[in-house]
C-alpha positions as semicolon CSV with decimal commas, in nm:
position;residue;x (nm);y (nm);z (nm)
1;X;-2,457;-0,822;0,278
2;X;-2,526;-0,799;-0,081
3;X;-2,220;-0,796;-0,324
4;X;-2,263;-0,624;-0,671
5;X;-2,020;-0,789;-0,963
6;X;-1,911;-0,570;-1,277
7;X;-1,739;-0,708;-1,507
8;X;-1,527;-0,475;-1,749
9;X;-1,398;-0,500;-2,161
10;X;-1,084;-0,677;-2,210
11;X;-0,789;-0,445;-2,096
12;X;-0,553;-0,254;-2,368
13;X;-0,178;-0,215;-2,208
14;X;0,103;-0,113;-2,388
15;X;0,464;-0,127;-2,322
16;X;0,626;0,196;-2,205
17;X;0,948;0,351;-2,387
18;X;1,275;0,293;-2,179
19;X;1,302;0,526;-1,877
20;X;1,590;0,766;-1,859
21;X;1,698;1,085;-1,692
22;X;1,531;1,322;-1,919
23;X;1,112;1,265;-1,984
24;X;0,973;1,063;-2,194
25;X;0,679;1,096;-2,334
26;X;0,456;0,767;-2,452
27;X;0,276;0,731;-2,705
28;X;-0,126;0,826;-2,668
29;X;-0,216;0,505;-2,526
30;X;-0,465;0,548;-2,238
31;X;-0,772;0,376;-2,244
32;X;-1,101;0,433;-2,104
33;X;-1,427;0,258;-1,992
34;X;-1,663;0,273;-1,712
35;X;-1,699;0,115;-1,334
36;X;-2,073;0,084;-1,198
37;X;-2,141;0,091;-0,848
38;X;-2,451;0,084;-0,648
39;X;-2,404;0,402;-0,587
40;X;-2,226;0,599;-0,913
41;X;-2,062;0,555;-1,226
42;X;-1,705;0,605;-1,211
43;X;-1,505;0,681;-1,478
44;X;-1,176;0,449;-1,534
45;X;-0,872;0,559;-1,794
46;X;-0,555;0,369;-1,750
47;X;-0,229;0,428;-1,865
48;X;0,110;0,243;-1,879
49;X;0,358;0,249;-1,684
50;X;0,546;-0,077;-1,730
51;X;0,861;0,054;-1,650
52;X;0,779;0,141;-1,319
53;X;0,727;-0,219;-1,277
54;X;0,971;-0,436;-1,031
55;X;1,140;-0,751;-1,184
56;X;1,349;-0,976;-1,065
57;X;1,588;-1,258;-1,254
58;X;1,324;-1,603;-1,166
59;X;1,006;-1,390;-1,373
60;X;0,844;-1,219;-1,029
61;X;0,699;-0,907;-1,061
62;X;0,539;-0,632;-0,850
63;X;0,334;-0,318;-0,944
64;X;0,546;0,042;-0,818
65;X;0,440;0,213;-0,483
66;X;0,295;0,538;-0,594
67;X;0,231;0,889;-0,387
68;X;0,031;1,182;-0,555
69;X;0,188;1,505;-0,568
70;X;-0,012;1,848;-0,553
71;X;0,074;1,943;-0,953
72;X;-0,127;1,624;-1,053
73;X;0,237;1,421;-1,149
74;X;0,272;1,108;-0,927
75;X;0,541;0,964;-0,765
76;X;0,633;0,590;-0,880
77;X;0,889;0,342;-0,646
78;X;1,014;0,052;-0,856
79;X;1,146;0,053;-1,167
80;X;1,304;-0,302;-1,259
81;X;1,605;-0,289;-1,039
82;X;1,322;-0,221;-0,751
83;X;1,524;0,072;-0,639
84;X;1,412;0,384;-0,838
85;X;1,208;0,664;-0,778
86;X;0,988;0,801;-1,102
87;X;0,781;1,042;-1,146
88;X;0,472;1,090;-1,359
89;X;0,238;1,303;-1,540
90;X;-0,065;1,160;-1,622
91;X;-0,175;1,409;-1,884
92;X;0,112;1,369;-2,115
93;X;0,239;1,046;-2,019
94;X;0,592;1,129;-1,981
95;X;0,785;0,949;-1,710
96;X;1,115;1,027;-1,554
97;X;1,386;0,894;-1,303
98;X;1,429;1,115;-1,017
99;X;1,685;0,903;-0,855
100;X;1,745;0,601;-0,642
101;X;1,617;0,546;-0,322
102;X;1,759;0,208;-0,242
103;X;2,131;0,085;-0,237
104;X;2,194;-0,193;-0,403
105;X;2,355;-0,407;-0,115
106;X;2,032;-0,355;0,071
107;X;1,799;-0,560;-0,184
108;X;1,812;-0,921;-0,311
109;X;1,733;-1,042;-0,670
110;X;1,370;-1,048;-0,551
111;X;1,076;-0,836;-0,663
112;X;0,938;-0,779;-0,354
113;X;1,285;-0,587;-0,238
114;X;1,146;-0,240;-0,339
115;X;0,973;0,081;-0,196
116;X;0,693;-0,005;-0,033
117;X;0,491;0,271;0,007
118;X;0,591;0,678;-0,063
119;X;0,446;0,922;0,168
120;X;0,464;1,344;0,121
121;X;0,499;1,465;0,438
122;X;0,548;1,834;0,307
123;X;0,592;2,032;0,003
124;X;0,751;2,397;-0,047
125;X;0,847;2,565;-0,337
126;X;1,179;2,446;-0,432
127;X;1,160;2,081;-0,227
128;X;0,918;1,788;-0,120
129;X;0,962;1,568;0,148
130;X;0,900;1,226;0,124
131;X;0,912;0,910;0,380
132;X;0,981;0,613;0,158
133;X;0,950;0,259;0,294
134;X;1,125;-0,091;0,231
135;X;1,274;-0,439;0,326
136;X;1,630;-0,407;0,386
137;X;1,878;-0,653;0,373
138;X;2,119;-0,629;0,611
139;X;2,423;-0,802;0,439
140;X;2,648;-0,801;0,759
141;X;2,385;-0,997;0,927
142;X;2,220;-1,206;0,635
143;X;1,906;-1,089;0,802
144;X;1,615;-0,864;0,719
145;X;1,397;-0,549;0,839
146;X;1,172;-0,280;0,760
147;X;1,373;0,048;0,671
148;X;1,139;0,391;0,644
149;X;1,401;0,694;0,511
150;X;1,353;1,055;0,478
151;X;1,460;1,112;0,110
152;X;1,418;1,495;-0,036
153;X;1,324;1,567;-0,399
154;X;1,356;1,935;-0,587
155;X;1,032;2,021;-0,688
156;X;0,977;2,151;-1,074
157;X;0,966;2,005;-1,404
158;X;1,296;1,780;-1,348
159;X;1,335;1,669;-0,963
160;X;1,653;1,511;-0,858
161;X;1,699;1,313;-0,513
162;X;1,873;1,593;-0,233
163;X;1,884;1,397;0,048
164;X;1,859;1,066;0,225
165;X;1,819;1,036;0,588
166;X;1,759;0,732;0,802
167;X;1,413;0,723;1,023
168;X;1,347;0,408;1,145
169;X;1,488;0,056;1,137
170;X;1,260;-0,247;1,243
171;X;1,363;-0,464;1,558
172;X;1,454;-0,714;1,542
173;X;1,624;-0,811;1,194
174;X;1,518;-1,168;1,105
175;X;1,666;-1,403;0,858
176;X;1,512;-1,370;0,488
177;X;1,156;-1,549;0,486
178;X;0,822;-1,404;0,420
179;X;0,934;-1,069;0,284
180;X;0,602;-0,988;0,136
181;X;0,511;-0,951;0,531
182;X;0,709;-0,627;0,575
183;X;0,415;-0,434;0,509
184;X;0,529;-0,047;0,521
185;X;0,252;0,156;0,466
186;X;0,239;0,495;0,570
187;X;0,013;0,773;0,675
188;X;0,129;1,122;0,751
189;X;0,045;1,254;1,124
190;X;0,227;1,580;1,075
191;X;0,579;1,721;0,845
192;X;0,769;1,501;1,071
193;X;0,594;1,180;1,227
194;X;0,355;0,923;1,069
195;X;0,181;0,548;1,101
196;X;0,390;0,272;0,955
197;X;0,269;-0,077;0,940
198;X;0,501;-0,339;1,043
199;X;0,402;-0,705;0,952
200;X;0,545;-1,054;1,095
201;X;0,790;-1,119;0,824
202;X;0,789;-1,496;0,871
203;X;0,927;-1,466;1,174
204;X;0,873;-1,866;1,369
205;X;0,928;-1,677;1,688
206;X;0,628;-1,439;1,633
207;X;0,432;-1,605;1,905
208;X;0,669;-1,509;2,121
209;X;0,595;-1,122;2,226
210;X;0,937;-1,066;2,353
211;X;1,132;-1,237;2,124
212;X;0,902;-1,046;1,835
213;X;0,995;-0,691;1,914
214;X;0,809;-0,450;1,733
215;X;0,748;-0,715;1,437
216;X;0,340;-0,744;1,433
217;X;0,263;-0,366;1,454
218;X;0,121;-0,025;1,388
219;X;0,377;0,210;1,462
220;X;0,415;0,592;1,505
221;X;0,771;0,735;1,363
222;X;0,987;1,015;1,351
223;X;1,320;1,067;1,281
224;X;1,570;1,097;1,607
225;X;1,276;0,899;1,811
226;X;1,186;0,588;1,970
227;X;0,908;0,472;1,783
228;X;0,547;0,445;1,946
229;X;0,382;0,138;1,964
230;X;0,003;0,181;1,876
231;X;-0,097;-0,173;1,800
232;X;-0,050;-0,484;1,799
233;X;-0,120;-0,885;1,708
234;X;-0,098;-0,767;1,280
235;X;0,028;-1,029;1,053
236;X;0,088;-0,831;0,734
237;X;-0,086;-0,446;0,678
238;X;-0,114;-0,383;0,384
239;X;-0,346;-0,062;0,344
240;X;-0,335;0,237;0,626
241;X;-0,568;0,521;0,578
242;X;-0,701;0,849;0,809
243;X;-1,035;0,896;0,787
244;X;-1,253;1,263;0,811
245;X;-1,303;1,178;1,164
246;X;-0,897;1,160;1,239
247;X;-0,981;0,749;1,310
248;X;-0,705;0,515;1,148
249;X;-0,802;0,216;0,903
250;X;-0,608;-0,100;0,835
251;X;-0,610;-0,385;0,598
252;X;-0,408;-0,714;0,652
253;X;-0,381;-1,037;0,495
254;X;-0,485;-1,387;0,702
255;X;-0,338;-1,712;0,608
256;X;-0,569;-1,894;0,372
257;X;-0,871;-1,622;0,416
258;X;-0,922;-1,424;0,722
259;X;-0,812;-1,100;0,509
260;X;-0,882;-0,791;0,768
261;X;-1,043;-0,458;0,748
262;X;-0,933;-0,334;1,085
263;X;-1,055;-0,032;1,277
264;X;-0,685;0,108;1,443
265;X;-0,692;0,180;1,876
266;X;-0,418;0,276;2,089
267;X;-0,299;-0,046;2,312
268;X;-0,507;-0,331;2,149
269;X;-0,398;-0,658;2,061
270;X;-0,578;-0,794;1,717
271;X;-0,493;-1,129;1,831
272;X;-0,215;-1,272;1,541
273;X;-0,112;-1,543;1,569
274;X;-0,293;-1,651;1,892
275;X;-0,630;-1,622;1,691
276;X;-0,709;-1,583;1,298
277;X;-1,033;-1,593;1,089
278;X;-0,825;-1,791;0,825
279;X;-0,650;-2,108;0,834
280;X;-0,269;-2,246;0,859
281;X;-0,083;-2,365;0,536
282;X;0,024;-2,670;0,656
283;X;0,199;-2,839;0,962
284;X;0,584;-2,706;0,819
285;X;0,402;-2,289;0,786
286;X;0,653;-2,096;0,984
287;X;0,413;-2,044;1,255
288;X;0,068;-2,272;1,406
289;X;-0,250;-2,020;1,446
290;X;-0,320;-2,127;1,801
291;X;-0,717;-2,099;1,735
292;X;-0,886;-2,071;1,354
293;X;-1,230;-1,941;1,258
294;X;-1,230;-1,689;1,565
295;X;-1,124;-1,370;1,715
296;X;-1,242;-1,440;2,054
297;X;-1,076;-1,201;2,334
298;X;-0,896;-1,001;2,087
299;X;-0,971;-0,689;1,912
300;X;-1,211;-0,794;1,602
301;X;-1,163;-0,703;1,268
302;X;-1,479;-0,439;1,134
303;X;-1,511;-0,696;0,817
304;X;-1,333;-1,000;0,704
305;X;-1,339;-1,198;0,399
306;X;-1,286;-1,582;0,367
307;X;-1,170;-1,713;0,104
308;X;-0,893;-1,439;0,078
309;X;-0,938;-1,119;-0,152
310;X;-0,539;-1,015;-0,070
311;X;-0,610;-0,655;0,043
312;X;-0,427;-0,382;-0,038
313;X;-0,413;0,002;-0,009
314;X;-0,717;0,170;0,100
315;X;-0,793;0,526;0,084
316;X;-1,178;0,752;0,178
317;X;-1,277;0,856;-0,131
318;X;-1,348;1,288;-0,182
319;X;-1,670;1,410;-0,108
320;X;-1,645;1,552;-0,459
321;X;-1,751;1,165;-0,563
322;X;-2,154;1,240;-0,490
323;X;-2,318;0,908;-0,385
324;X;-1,969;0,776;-0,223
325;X;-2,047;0,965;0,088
326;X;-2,220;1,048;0,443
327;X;-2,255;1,237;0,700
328;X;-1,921;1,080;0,866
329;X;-1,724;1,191;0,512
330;X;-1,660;0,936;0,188
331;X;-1,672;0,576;0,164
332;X;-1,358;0,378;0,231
333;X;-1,181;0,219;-0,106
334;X;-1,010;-0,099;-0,103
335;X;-0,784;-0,247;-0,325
336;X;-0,706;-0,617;-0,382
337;X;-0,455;-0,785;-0,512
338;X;-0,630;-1,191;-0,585
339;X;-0,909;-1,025;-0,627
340;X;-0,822;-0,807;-0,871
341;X;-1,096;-0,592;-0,800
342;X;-1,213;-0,282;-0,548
343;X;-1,452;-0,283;-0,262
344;X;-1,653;-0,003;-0,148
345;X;-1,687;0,016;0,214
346;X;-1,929;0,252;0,396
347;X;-1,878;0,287;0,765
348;X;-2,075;0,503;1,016
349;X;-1,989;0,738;1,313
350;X;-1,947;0,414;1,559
351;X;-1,729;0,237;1,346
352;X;-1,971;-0,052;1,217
353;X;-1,957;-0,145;0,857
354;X;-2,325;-0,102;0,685
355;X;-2,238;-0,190;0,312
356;X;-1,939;-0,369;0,126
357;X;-1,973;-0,386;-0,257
358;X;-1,682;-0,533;-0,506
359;X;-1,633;-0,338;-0,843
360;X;-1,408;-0,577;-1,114
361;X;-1,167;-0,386;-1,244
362;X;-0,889;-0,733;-1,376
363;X;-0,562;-0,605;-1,257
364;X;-0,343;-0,659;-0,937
365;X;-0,413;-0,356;-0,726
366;X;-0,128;-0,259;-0,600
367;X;-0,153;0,085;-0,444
368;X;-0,389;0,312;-0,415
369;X;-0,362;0,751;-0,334
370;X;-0,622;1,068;-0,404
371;X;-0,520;1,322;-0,617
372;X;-0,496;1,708;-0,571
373;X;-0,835;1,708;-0,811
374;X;-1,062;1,452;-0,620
375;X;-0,960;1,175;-0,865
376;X;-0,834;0,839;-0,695
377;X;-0,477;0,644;-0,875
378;X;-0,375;0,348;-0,824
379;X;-0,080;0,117;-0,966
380;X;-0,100;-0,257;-1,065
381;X;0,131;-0,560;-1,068
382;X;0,088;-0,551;-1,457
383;X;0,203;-0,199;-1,500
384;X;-0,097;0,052;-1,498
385;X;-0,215;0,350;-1,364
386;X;-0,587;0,372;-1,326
387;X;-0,706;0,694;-1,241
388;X;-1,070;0,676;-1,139
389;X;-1,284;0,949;-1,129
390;X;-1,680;1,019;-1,025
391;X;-1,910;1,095;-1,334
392;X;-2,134;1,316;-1,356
């Protein structure tokens, strides 16, 4: 399959006033250029939000989780102590703290400790529910999991955290490793359940299924019950989308290439770590790939790439964006995180991927969600907000 390269102008970012518990509004400094694709010009204006960014004390960084709310504001997880909640406007640039959605005993001085993914599961008049998603350290145990909370906001011009509940809690809890491999995305099934991904998290006993629990999973969740296995044989999701046609969309990363776009059934086994397009870091990697370069008699990924991109969120464009879309509803967009770029990925009724084209954009893509007005946001690692919309 042909690939079509665009390369953009050199990026303008500029550093973000202090966040505090009133707004803030930025200074004017959005800018704005153009992405070609084979099959549109999109529009691209970003805007900083480098406060939103995670930091931690050795110089690691990571881009905020985002969630787009109905008014047009969106939702930022983050902030430098990796434990806030922000929110938003992209019109006038003003940002705010809502609250904090992680305690502080639950994190260690590590960027990738912070929300994972935000999810609106439903929205009223005076409140909006969110599930909010994270590695937690478990201090008792020195050991670590994936924690999804129900945290409610107030909705208006100032929201405020109401309330925190507990969801889910990953089995087992594993001492601290690859905590990048938490994955944690989420996709809303109804006001109460959803998808969460649950990655390996460097745990040398994932070959084991027993011993592995749940680790190496889609999952479906809802507070007060056991959560669902849907699949399994994942090494580290990190995009989850719903298409038009209700089917459920996964991207994951392989060790050394073997990066995933997978196509989500009930029961299946997608073969990690027994089988893996990519290869093994070395002889001391917390686990051996038992087979490399193959998915054989395991559920196979719809497309791969080798060398690595990194994937990250995905989400089907609106069919607002003329030229993104069929008969089966918009094209699928990727982010990346090495890659620094999207890919637009068309997919038919039976599932089969008929074009894949990579669109340059120079940042660390590090979340991706559709706005109430057909435009698509997404954060990076180096604190911006792209908001991309179709032109003409």
């Amino acid at each position: 399959m042909g690939m079509v390269r665009i390369l953009l102008p050199a990026l303008i970012v500029a550093n973000a006033a202090a966040v505090t518990a009133a707004a803030v509004t930025l200074a004017p400094a959005r800018t704005a250029d153009s992405l070609g694709s084979a099959v549109g010009t999109v529009q691209v204006s970003r805007i900083p939000i480098a406060d939103a960014v995670v930091r931690d004390s050795g110089g690691g960084t990571r881009g905020p989780s985002s969630a787009a709310l109905r008014d047009g504001r969106v939702l930022l997880g983050g902030g430098a102590d990796g434990r806030s909640l922000l929110v938003l406007d992209p019109a006038t640039g003003s940002m705010q703290q809502v609250g904090t959605v992680i305690r502080p005993d639950q994190r260690l001085d590590d960027a990738r400790f912070a929300p994972t993914d935000i999810e609106v599961m439903s929205t009223t008049t005076t409140r909006i529910r969110l599930f909010v998603s994270f590695p937690e350290y478990v201090a008792a145990r020195k050991c670590v999991r994936l924690a999804v909370n129900r945290v409610d906001i107030s909705a208006g011009a100032q929201p405020r955290i109401l309330s925190t509940t507990r969801v889910f809690r990953s089995q087992p809890c594993v001492p601290p490793a690859a905590i990048q491999h938490a994955s944690g995305k989420l996709v809303r099934i109804s006001a109460a359940r959803a998808y969460v991904t649950l990655g390996d998290l460097g745990y040398p006993k994932i070959d084991n299924r027993r011993a592995r629990g749940q680790l190496g999973s889609v999952l479906q969740i809802e507070k007060g019950k056991k959560a669902v296995r849907i699949s399994q044989g994942h090494r580290n999701g990190q995009g989850l989308t719903r298409d038009r046609l209700g089917r459920l969309w996964e991207t994951e990363h392989g060790p050394r290439g073997g990066d995933e776009l997978n196509l989500i059934r009930r029961d299946r086994d997608y073969g990690w770590p027994f089988v893996t397009l990519g290869e093994p870091y070395g002889t001391s990697d917390y686990v051996m790939p038992r087979r490399t370069g193959t998915h054989a008699g395991y559920t196979r990924p719809k497309t791969s790439w080798v060398p690595s991109v990194a994937t990250s969120e995905l989400v089907q464009v609106p069919r607002s964006w003329a030229g993104w879309t069929t008969s089966v509803g918009g094209d699928l967009l990727m982010g990346t995180l090495k890659d620094q770029a999207f890919w637009r990925i068309r997919v038919d009724r039976t599932g089969r991927v008929t074009q894949r084209e990579r669109l340059e954009v120079g940042h660390r893509i590090r979340d991706v969600d559709v706005r109430a007005d057909g435009s698509v946001a997404a954060t990076t690692d180096d604190g911006t907000l792209l908001i991309l919309t179709r032109a003409g």
